[in-house]
MIVOTI-664860 format. One record per atom (N, C-alpha, C): atom name; residue number from 0; x, y, z; residue in three letters. Coordinates in steps of 0.02 Angstrom, whole numbers. Layout:
N
R  zalum  finu       u       v       w  dopa
R     CA   NUM       X       Y       Z   ALA
...
END
This chain:
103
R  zalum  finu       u       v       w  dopa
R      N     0    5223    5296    6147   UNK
R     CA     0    5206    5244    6100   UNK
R      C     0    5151    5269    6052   UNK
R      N     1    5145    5255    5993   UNK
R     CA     1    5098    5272    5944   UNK
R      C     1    5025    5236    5943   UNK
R      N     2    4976    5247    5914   UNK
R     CA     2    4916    5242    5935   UNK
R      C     2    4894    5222    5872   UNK
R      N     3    4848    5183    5873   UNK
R     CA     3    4808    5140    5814   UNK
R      C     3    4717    5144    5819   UNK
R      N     4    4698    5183    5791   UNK
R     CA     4    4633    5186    5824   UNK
R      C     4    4585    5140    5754   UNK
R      N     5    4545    5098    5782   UNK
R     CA     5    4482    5048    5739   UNK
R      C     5    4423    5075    5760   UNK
R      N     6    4388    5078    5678   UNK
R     CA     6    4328    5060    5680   UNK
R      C     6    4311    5007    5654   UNK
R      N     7    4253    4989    5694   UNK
R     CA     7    4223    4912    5638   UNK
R      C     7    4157    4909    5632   UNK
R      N     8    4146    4859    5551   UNK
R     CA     8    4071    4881    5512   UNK
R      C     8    4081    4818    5521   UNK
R      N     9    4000    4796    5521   UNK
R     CA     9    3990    4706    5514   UNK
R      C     9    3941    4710    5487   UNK
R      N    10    3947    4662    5415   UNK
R     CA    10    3876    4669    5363   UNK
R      C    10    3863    4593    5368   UNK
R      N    11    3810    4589    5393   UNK
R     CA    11    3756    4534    5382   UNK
R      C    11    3798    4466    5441   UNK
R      N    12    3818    4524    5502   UNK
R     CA    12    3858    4486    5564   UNK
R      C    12    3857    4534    5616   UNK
R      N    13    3833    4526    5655   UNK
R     CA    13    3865    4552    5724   UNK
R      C    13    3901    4546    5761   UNK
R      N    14    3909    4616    5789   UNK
R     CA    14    3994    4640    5790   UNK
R      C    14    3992    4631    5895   UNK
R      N    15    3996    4562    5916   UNK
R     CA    15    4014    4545    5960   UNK
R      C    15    4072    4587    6012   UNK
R      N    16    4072    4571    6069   UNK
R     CA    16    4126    4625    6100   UNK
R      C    16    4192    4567    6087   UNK
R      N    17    4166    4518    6098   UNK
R     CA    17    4231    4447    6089   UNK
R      C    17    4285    4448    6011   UNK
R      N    18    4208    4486    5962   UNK
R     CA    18    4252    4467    5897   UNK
R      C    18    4286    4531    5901   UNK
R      N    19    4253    4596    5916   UNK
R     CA    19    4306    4641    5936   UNK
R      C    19    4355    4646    5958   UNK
R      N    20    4359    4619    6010   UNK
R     CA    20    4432    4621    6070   UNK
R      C    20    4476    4564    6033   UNK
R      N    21    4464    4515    5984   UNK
R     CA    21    4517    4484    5952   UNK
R      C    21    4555    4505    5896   UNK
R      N    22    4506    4575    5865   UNK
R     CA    22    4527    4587    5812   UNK
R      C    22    4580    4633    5833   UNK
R      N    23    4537    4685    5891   UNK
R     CA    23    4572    4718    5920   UNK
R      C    23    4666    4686    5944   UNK
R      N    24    4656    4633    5977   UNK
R     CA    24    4704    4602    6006   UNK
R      C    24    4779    4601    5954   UNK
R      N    25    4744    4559    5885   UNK
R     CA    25    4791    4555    5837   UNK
R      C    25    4793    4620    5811   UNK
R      N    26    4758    4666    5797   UNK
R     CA    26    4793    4742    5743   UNK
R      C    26    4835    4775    5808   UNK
R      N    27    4843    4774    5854   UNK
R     CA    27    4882    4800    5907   UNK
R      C    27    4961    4773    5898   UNK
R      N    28    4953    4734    5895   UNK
R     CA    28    5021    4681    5847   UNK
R      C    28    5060    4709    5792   UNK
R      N    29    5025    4741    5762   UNK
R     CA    29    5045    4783    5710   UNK
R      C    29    5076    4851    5733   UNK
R      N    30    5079    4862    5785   UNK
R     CA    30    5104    4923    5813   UNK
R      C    30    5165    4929    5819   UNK
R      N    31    5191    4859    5837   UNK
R     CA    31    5270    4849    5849   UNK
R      C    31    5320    4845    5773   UNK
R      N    32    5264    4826    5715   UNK
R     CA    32    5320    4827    5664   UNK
R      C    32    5313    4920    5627   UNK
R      N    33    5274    4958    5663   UNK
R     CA    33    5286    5033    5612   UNK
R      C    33    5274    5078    5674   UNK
R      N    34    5344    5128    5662   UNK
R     CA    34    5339    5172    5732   UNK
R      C    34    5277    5229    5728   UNK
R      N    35    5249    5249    5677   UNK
R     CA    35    5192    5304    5681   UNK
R      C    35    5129    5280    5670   UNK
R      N    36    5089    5340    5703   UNK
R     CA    36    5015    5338    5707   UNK
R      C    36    4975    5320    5651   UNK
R      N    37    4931    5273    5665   UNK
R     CA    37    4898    5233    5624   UNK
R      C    37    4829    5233    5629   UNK
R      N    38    4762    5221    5578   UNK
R     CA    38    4714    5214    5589   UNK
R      C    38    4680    5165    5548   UNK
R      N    39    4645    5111    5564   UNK
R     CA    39    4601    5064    5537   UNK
R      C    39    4541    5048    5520   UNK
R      N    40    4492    5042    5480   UNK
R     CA    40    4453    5025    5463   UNK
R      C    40    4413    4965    5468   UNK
R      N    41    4392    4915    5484   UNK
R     CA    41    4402    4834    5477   UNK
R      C    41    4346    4813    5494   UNK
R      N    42    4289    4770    5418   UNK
R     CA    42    4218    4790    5392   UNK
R      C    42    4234    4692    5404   UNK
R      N    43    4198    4665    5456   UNK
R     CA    43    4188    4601    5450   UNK
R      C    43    4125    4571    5403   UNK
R      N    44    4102    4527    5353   UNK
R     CA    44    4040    4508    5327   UNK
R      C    44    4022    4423    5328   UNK
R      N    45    3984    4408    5316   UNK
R     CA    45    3974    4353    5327   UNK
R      C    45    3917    4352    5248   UNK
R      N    46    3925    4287    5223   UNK
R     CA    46    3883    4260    5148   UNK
R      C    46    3910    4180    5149   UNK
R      N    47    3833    4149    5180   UNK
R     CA    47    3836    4100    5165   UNK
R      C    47    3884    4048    5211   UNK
R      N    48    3944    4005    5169   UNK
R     CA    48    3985    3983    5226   UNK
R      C    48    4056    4008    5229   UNK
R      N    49    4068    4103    5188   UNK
R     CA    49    4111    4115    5194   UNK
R      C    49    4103    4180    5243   UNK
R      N    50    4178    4173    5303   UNK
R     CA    50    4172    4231    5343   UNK
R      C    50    4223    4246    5321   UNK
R      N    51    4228    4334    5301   UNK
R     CA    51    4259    4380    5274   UNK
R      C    51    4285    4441    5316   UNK
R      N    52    4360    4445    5328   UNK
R     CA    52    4369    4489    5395   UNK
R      C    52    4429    4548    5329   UNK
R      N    53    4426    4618    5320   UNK
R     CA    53    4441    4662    5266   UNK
R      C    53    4471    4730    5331   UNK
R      N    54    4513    4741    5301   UNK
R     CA    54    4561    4797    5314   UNK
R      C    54    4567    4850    5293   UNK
R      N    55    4569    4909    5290   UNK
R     CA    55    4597    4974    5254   UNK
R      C    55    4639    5018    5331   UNK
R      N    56    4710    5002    5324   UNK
R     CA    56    4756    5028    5377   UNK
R      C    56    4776    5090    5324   UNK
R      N    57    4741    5152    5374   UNK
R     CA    57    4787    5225    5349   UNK
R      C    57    4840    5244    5388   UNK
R      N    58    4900    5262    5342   UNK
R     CA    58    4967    5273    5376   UNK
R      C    58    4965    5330    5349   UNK
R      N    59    5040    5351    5394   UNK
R     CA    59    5044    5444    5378   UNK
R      C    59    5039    5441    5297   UNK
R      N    60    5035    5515    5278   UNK
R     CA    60    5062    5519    5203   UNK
R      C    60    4985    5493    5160   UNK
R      N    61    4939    5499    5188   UNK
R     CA    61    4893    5476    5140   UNK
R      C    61    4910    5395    5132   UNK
R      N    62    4936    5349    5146   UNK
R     CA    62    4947    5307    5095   UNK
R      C    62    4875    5255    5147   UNK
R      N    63    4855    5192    5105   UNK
R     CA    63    4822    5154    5130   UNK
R      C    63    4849    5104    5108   UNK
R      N    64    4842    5034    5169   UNK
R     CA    64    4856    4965    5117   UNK
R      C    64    4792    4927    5149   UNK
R      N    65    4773    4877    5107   UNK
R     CA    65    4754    4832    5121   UNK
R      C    65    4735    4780    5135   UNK
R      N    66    4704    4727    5159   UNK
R     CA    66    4696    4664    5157   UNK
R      C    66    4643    4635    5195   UNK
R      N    67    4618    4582    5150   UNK
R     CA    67    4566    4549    5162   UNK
R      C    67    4577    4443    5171   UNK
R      N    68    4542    4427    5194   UNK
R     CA    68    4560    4356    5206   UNK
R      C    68    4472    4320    5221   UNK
R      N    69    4468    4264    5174   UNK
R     CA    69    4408    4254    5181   UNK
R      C    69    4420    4166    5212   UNK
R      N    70    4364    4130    5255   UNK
R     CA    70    4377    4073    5281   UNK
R      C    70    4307    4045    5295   UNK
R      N    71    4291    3992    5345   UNK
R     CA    71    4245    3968    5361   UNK
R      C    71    4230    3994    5433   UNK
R      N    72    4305    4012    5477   UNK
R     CA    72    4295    4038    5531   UNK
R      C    72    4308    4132    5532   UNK
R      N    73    4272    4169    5564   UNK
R     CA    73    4277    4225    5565   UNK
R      C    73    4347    4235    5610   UNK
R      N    74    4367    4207    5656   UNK
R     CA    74    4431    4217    5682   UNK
R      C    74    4499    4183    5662   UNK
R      N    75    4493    4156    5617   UNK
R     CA    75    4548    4132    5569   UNK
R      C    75    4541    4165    5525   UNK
R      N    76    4486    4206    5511   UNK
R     CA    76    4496    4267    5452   UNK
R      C    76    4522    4318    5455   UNK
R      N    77    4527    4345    5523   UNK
R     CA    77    4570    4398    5569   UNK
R      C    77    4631    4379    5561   UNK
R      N    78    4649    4328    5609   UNK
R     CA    78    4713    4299    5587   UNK
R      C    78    4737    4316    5525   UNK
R      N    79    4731    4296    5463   UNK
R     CA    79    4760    4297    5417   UNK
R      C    79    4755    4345    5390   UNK
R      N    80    4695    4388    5391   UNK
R     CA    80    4719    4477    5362   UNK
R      C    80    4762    4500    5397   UNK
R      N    81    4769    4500    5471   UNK
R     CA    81    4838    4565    5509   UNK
R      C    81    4875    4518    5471   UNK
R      N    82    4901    4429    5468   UNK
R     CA    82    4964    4413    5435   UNK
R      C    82    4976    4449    5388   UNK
R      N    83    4937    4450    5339   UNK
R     CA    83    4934    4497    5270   UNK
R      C    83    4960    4558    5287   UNK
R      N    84    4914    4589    5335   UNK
R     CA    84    4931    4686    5350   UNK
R      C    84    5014    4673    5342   UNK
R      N    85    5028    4633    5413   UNK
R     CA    85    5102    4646    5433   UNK
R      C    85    5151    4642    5382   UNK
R      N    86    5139    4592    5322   UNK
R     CA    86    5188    4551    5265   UNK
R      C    86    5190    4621    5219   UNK
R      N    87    5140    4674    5230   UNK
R     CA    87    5132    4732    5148   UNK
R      C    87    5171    4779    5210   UNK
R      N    88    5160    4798    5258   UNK
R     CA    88    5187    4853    5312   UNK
R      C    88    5263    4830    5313   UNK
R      N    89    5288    4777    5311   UNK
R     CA    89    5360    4750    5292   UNK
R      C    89    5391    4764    5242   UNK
R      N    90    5340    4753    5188   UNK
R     CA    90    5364    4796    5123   UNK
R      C    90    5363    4845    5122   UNK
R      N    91    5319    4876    5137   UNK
R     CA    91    5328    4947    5147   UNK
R      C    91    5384    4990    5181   UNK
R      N    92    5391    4961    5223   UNK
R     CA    92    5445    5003    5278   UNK
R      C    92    5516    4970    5231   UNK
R      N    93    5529    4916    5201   UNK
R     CA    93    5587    4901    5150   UNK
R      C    93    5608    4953    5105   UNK
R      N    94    5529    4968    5061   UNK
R     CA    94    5549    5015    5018   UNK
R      C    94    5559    5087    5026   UNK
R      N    95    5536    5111    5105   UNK
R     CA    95    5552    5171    5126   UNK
R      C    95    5617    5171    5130   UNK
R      N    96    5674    5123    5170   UNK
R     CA    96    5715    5134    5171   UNK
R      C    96    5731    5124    5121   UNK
R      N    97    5743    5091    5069   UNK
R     CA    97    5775    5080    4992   UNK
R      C    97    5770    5145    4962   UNK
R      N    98    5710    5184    4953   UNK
R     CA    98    5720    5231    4931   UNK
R      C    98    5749    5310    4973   UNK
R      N    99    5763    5311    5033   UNK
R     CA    99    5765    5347    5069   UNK
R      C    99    5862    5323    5049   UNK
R      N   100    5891    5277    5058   UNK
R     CA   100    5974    5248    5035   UNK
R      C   100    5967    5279    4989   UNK
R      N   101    5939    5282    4918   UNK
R     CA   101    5948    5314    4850   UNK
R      C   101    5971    5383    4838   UNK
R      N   102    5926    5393    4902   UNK
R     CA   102    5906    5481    4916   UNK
R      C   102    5972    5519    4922   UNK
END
C-alpha cells in the first residue's frame, strides 16, 4: 500500500495530538482514491473567529494541488479541505486518463 506522510504548522493555534489524529484520520482517506506515494503539508491558523485548516498534497511528477477551507470550527475545516483535496485528486486522475486515451 502507498504511504502519505504529513507535516503540520499551526500559526497562532496549537497543534493538539486530537487535532492531529483527525486530520491525520481524514488525509488517510485520500489514499484510497490515488494509487502512489504522496506527501502533505497541512498549516492549520486561527484569526479571530475564523479557523483555517490549508493543504499543499505533493504527488509524483512534481505536481502539487491544493486546498484550503476556512470555518468557525477547526474540525469542520479539515473536513472540508480533504472534501476539496479528494474533488481536485478526482480531477486529476480524470484527466490523466483522458489524456493518457489521446496518447
Amino acid at each position: 500500500m502507498n504511504t502519505l506522510t504529513l507535516t503540520f504548522t499551526g500559526r497562532h493555534v496549537e497543534l493538539t495530538d486530537g487535532l492531529k489524529a483527525h486530520a491525520t484520520e481524514k488525509m488517510h482517506h485520500l489514499e484510497s482514491h490515488f494509487d502512489k506515494a504522496m506527501s502533505a503539508d497541512i498549516i492549520f491558523s486561527v484569526e479571530k473567529n475564523s479557523q483555517r485548516a490549508e493543504a499543499n498534497l505533493h504527488m509524483p511528477h512534481h505536481e502539487t494541488i491544493h486546498a484550503s477551507a476556512e470555518t468557525e470550527d477547526m474540525y469542520a475545516s479539515i473536513d472540508l479541505m480533504v472534501k476539496k483535496l479528494a474533488t481536485q485528486i478526482q480531477r486529476h486522475k480524470e484527466k490523466e486518463l483522458s489524456e493518457r486515451d489521446r496518447g
